[in-house]
C-alpha positions as CSV (number, residue, x, y, z in Angstrom):
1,X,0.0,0.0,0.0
2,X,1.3,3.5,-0.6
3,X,0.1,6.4,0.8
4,X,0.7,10.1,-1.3
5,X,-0.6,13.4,0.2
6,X,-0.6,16.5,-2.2
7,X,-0.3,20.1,-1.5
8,X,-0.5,23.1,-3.5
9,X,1.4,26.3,-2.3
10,X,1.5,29.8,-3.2
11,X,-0.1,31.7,-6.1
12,X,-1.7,29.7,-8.1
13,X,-1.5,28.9,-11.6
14,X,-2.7,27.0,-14.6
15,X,-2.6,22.8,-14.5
16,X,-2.1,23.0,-10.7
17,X,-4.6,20.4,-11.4
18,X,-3.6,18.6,-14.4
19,X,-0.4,18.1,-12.9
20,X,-1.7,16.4,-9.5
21,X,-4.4,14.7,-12.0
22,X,-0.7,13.1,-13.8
23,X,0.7,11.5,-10.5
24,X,-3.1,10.4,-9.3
25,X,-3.4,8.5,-12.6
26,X,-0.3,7.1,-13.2
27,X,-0.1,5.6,-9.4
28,X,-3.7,4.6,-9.8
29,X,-2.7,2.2,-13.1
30,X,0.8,1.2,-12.1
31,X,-0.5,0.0,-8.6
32,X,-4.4,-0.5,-8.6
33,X,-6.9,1.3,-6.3
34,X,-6.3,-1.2,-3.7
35,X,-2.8,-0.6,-3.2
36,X,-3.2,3.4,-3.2
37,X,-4.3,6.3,-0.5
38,X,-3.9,9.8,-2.0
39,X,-4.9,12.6,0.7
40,X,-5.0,16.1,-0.1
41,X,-3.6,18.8,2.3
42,X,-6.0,22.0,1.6
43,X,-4.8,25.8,1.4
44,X,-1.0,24.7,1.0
45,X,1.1,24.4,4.0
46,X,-1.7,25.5,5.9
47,X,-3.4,22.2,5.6
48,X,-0.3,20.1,6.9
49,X,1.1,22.6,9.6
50,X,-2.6,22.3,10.6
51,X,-4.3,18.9,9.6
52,X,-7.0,19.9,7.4
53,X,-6.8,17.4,4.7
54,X,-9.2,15.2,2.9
55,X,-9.3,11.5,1.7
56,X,-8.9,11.9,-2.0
57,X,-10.6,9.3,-4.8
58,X,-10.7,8.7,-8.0
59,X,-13.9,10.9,-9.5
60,X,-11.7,13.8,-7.6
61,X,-9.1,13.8,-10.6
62,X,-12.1,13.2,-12.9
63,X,-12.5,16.4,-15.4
64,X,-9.9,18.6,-14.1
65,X,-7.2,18.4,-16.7
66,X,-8.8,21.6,-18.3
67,X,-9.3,23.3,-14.9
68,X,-7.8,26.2,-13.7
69,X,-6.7,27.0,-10.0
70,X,-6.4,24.5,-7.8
71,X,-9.0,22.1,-6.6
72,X,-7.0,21.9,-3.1
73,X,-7.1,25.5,-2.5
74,X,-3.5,27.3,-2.0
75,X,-1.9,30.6,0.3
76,X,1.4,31.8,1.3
77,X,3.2,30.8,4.1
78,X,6.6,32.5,4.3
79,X,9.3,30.7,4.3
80,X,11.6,33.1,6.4
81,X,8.8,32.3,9.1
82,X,8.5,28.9,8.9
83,X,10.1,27.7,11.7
84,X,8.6,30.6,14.2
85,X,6.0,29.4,16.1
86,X,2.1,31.0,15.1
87,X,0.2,33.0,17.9
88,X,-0.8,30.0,19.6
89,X,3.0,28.9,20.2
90,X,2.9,25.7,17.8
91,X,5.9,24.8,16.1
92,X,4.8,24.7,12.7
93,X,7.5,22.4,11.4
94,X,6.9,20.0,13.9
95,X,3.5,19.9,13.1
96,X,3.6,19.3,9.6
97,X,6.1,16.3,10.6
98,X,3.4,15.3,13.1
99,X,0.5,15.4,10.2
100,X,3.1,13.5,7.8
101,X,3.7,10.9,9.9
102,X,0.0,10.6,11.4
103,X,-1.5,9.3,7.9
104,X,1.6,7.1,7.3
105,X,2.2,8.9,4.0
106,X,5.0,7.1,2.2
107,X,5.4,10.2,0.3
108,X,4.1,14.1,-0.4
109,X,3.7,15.1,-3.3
110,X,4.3,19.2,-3.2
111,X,3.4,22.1,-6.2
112,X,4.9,25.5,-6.3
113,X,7.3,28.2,-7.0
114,X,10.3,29.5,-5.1
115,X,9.4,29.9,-1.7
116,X,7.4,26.7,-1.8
117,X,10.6,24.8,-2.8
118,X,12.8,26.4,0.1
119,X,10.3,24.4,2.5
120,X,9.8,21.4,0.6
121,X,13.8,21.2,0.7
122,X,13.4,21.7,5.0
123,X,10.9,19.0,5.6
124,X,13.4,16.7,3.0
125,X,16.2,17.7,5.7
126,X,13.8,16.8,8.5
127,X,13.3,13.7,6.7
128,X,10.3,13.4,5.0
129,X,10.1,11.7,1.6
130,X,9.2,14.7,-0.7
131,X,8.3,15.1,-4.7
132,X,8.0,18.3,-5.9
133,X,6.9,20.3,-9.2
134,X,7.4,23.0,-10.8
135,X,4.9,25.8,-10.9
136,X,5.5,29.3,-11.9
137,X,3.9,31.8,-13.8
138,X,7.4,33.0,-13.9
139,X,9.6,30.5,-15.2
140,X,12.6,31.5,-12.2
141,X,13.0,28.3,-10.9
142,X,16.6,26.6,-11.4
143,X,17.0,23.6,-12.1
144,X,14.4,23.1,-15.2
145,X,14.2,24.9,-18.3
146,X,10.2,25.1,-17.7
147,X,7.5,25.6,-14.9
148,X,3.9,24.6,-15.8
149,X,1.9,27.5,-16.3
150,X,4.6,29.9,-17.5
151,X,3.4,29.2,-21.3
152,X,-0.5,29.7,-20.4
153,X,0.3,33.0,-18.7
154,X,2.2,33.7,-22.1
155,X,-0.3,33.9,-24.2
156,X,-2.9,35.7,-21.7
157,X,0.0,38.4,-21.8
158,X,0.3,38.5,-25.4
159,X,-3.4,38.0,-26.1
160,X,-3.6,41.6,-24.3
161,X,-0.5,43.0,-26.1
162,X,-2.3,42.1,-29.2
163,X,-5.6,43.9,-28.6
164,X,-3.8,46.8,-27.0
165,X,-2.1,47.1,-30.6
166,X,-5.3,48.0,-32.5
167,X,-6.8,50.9,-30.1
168,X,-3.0,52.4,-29.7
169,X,-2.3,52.0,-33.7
170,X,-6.2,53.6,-34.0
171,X,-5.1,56.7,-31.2
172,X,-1.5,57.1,-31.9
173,X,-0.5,56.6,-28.6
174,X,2.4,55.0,-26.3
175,X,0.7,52.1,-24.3
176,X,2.2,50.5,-21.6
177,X,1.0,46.5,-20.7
178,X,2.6,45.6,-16.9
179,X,3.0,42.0,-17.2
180,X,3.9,40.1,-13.9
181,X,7.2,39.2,-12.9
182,X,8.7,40.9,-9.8
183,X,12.4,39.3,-9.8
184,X,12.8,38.3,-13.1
185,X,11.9,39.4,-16.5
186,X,11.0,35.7,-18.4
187,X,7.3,36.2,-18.8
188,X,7.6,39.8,-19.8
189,X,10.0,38.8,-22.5
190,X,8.2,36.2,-24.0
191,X,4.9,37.8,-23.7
192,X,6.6,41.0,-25.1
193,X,8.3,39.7,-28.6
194,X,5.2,37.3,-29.2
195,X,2.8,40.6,-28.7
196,X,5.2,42.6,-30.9
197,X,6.2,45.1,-28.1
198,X,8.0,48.1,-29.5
199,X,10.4,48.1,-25.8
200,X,10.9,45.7,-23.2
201,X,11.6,46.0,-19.4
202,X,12.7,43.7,-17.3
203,X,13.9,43.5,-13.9
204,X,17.4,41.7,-15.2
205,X,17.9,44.9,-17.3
206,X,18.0,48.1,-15.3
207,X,16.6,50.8,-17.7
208,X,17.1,54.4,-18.8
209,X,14.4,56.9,-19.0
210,X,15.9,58.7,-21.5
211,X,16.7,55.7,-23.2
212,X,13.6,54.3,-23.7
213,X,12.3,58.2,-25.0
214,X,14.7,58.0,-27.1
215,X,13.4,54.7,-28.6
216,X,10.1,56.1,-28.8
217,X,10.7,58.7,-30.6
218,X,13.4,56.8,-33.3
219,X,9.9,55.1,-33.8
220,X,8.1,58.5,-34.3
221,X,10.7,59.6,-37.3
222,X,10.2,56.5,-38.7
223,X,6.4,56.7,-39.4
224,X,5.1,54.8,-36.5
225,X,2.4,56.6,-35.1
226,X,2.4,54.5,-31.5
227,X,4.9,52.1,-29.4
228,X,3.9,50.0,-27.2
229,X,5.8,48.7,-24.1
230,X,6.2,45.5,-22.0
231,X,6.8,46.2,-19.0
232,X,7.6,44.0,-15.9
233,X,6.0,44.6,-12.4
234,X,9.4,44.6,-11.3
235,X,11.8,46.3,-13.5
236,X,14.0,49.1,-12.5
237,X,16.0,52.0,-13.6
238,X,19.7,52.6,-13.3
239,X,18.8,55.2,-11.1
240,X,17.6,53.3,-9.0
241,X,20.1,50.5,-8.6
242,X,22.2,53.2,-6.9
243,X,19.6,52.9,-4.0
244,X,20.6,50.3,-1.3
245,X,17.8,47.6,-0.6
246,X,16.4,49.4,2.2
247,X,16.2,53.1,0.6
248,X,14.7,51.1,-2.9
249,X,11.7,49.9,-0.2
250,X,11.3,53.0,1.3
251,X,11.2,54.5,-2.4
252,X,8.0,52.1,-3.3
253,X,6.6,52.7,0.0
254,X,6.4,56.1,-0.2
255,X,5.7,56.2,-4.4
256,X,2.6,58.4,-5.3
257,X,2.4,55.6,-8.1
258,X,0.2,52.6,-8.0
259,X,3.0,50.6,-9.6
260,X,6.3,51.0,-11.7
261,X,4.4,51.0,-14.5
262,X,2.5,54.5,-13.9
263,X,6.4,55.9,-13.2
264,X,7.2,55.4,-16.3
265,X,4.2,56.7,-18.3
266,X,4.4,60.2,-15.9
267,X,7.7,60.6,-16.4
268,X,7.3,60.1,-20.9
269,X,4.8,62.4,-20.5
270,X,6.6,65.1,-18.6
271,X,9.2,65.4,-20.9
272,X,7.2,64.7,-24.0
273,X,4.3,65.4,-23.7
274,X,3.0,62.2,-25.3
275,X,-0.5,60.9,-23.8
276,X,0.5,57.3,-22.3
277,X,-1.7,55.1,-21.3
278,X,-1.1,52.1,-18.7
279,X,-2.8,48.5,-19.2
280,X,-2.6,46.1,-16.1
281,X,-3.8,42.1,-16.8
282,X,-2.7,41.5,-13.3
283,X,-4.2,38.0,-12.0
284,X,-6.0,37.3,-15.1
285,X,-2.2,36.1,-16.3
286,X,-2.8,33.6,-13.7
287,X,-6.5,32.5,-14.2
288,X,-8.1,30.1,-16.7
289,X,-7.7,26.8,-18.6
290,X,-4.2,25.7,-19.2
291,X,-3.1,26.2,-22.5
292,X,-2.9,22.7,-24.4
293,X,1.2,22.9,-24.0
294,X,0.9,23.1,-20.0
295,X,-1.5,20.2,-19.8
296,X,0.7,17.8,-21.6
297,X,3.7,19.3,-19.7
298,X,2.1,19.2,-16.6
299,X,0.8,15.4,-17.4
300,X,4.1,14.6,-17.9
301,X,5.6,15.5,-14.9
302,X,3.2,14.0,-13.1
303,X,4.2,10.3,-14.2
304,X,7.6,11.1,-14.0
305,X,6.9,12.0,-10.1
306,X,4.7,8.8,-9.8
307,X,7.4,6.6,-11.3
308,X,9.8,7.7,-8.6
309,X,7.2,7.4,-5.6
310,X,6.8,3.8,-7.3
311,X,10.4,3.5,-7.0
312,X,10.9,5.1,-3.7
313,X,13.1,7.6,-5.4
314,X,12.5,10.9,-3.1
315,X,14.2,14.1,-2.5
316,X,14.0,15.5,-5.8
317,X,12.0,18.3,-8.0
318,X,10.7,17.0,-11.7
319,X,11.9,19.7,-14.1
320,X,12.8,19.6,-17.7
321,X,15.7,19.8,-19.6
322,X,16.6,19.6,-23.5
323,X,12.7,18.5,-23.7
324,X,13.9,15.7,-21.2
325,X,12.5,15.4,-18.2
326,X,14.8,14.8,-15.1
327,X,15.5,14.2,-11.3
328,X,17.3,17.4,-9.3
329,X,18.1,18.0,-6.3
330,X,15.7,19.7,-4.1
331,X,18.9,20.6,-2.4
332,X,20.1,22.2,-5.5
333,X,16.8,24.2,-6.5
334,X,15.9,25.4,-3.2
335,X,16.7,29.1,-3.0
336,X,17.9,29.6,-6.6
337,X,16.6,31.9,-9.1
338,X,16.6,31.2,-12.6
339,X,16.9,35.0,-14.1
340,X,17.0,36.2,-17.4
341,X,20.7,36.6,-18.4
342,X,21.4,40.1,-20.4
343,X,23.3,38.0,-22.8
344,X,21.2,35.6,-23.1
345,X,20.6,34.5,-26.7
346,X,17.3,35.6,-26.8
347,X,18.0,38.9,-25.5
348,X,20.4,39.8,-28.8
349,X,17.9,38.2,-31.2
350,X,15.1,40.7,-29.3
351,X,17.8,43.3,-30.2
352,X,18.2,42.2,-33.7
353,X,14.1,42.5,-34.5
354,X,14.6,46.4,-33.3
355,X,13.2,45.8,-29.7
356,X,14.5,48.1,-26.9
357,X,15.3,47.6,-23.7
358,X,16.0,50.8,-22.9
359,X,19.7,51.0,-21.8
């Protein structure tokens, strides 16, 4: 008999479910019903610091390969205070050992991003058998060349470059889309050259104000009536790289603007005078089916993880490499970001199609 809890962690994302649905299934036909328990931990860590879990069958991985969200519910719990105890004095990581080892679970199966992984990799040090996978809207996690949901949140992103297009073409004006992506800039990139964004900020790629005027208006004297940016929630100017880490914070504290995004467009317009206006998907980047790539991704890694529970193999996050999935680490991943390289190849063929990043 094995025994497999899942948990979903942070934000979520597209084939959350088609991912968990992947190890469910594969288990399920490799070992037969009778020799399976799956339990699923709700609201992330919450559910396992906590014990709120649920008994999970067959019919529940029934129809959810198309699914957005998460149908164990997900939140935040921070890794730099995992190991505090909560108001009521519980240890929270003995507790989640406690709830492991309660149900007898041979293994737990665990979905998320960066922070996620930096606790998956402490209960594996505590001694738990742990499986992870990798989901990200923004593709930062070493260790795998892909995270499921990255390429679903792609095209939501470009989908709204591409309508933005028509109405600034039609108006003549600068439009700015803020795609998600506080750290790093992969999302905003792709999103940006598939849309057909005129500039591109990223966080990896401190920008000039001046710099990116100057590509709007290179754009201006060559006909082009509009430009249209891409802009990442978390890109910054050189400027602002002068700032240390705490006088950056008390910067965006104390910012009259909603976002980074809004900076920008005042500051064109002050010394322009070109109307700019600011366009904001937000969370719809993270909502909705998964696009057909992300389900068979996502299916994927879910066999991969069930073939190692099968094996007893533990300790490690399914990732992809070379269109190959593999075993790493959780040692290695944990902690690591995956950033968008300024010499990347795909940086200098952005530069070659005329796309600005506004050094």
């Amino acid at each position: 008999m094995k025994r497999v809890g899942f948990l979903t962690s942070g934000g979520d994302c597209q084939a959350l479910n088609a991912a968990m649905r992947g190890v469910a299934k594969a288990l399920w036909f490799e070992l037969g019903p009778e020799n399976l328990e799956l339990y699923g931990f709700l609201d992330g860590y919450k559910g396992l610091i906590y014990s709120n879990y649920k008994q999970l069958s067959f019919s529940d991985f029934s129809g959810i390969l198309t699914r957005g969200g998460t149908i164990l519910g997900s939140s935040r719990t921070p890794f730099k205070t995992i190991k505090d105890p909560d108001e009521n004095g519980l240890d929270k990581v003995a507790a989640m050992k406690q709830n492991y080892y309660k149900l007898n679970l041979d293994c737990l199966v665990i979905l998320g991003g960066n922070g996620t992984h930096k606790t998956a990799n402490l209960l594996r040090e505590e001694g738990l058998n742990i499986i992870t996978l990798p989901k990200t809207i923004d593709n930062d996690l070493w260790g795998t060349d892909m995270t499921f949901g990255f390429q679903s949140a792609v095209n939501i992103a470009s989908d709204v470059i591409d309508c933005i297009h028509t109405t600034a073409s039609s108006h003549s004006r600068v439009f700015i889309v803020e795609v998600m992506g506080h750290k790093v800039g992969w999302l905003t990139l792709n999103a940006g050259i598939s849309g057909g964004a005129d500039i591109i900020l990223i966080p990896e790629i401190p920008y000039d104000i001046d710099s990116v005027i100057e590509a709007i208006e290179e754009r201006r004297k060559r006909g082009s009536n509009f430009t249209i940016l891409a802009v990442a929630e978390g890109a910054i100017s050189k400027e602002d790289t002068k700032l240390s880490k705490k006088e950056y914070k008390e910067k965006v504290a104390n910012s009259p603007y909603p976002s980074i995004s809004y900076e920008i467009a005042d500051q064109i317009n002050k010394k322009t005078g070109i109307e700019v206006r600011v366009t904001v998907p937000g969370h719809m980047q993270r909502g909705g089916a998964p696009c057909p790539y992300d389900r068979v991704f996502a299916s994927r890694l879910g066999t991969k993880a069930a073939e190692c529970i099968i094996e007893g193999d533990y300790g490690y996050m399914i990732g992809i490499k070379n269109r190959e999935l593999v075993k790493v680490p959780l040692g290695e991943v944990a902690g690591k970001l995956k950033e968008v390289s300024p010499d990347a190849p795909i940086i200098h063929e952005a530069r070659m199609l005329g796309i600005s990043f506004g050094e």
